[in-house]
C-alpha positions in Angstrom: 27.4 -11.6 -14.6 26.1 -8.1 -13.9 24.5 -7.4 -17.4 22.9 -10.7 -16.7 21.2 -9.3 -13.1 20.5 -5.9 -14.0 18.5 -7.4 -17.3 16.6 -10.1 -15.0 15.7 -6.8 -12.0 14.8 -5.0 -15.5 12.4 -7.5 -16.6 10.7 -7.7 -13.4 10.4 -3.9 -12.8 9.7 -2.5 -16.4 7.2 -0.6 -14.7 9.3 1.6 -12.9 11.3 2.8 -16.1 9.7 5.7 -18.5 9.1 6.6 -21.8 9.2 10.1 -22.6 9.2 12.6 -25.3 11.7 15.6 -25.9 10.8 17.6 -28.8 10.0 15.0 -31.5 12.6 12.7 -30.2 11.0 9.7 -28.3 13.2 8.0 -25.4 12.9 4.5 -24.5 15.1 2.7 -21.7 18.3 1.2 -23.9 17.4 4.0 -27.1 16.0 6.6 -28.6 14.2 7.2 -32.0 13.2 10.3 -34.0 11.1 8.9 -37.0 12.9 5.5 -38.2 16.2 6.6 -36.4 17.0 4.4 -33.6 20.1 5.3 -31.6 20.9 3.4 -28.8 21.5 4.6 -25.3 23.8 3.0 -22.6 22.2 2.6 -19.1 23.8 5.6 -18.0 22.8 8.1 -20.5 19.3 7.0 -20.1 19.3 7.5 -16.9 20.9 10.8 -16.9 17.8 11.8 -19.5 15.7 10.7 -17.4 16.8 12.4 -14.6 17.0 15.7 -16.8 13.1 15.4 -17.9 11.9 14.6 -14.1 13.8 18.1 -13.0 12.7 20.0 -16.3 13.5 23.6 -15.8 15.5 22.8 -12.9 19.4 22.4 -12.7 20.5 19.3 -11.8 23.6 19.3 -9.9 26.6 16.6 -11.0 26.1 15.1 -7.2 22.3 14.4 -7.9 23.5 12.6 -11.3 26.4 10.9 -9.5 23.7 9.4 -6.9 21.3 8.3 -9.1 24.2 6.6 -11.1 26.0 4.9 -8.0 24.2 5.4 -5.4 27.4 7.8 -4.5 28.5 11.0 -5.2 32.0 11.1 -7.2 33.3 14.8 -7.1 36.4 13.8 -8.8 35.2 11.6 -11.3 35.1 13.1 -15.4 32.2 10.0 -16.0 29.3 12.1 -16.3 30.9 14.7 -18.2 31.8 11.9 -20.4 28.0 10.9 -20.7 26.6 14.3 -21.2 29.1 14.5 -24.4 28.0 11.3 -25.4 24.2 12.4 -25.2 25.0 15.8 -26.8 26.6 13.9 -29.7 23.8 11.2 -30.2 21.3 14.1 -29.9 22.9 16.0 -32.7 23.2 12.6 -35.2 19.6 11.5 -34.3 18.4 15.9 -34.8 19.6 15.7 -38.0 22.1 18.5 -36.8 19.4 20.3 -35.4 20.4 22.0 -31.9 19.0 19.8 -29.0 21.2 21.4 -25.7 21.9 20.0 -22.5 23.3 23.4 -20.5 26.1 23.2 -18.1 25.4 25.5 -15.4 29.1 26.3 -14.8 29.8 25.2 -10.7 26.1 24.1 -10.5 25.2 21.2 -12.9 23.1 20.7 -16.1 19.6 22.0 -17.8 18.0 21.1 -20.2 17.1 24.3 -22.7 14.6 22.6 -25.0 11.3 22.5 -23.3 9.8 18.7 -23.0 6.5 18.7 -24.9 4.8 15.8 -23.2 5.4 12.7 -21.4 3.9 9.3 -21.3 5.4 7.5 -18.2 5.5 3.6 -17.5 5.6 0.3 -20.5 
């Protein structure tokens, strides 16, 4: 089963994934919390934070998303638009309506507007 392998190459490299802090929003691999507020997060949208807070102040392009994703780029695919909706819409819930934005740079790929505040990286 694939959720099966990617949980036991998670277990084994837990070092490699992040935590990080956007605003007062705290991101874990699988969720996110503000305060008691846990939302969870698929694989994908993690990453695609993740991603996001590396590049902060940067734009991202949709082929750099697409790579880290699938180790491909997709031009035609709609997935990642589909994610960053997702994110924008779990943002919002978890913000208590406040405005958290993830930019898209029409023709060039995404930004993140809020500035990250710190960062703790690794378990």
């Amino acid at each position: 089963m694939p959720e099966e392998l990617y949980f036991r190459v998670l277990a084994h490299t837990k070092d490699y994934f992040g935590t990080f802090r956007w605003m007062d929003i705290h991101f874990f691999p699988f969720y996110m919390q503000h305060n008691n507020m846990v939302v969870p997060l698929s694989n994908q949208e993690y990453t695609i934070m993740y991603i996001l807070f590396k590049n902060k102040g940067r734009i991202v392009s949709r082929s750099e998303i697409s790579l880290a994703l699938w180790d491909r780029n997709k031009p035609d695919s709609r997935a990642i638009d589909m994610h960053i909706s997702s994110l924008r819409k779990k943002l919002q819930k978890i913000g208590n309506n406040r405005r958290f934005f993830i930019e898209t740079i029409h023709g060039k790929g995404y930004l993140v507007s809020e500035p990250f505040v710190s960062c703790k990286m690794g378990p």
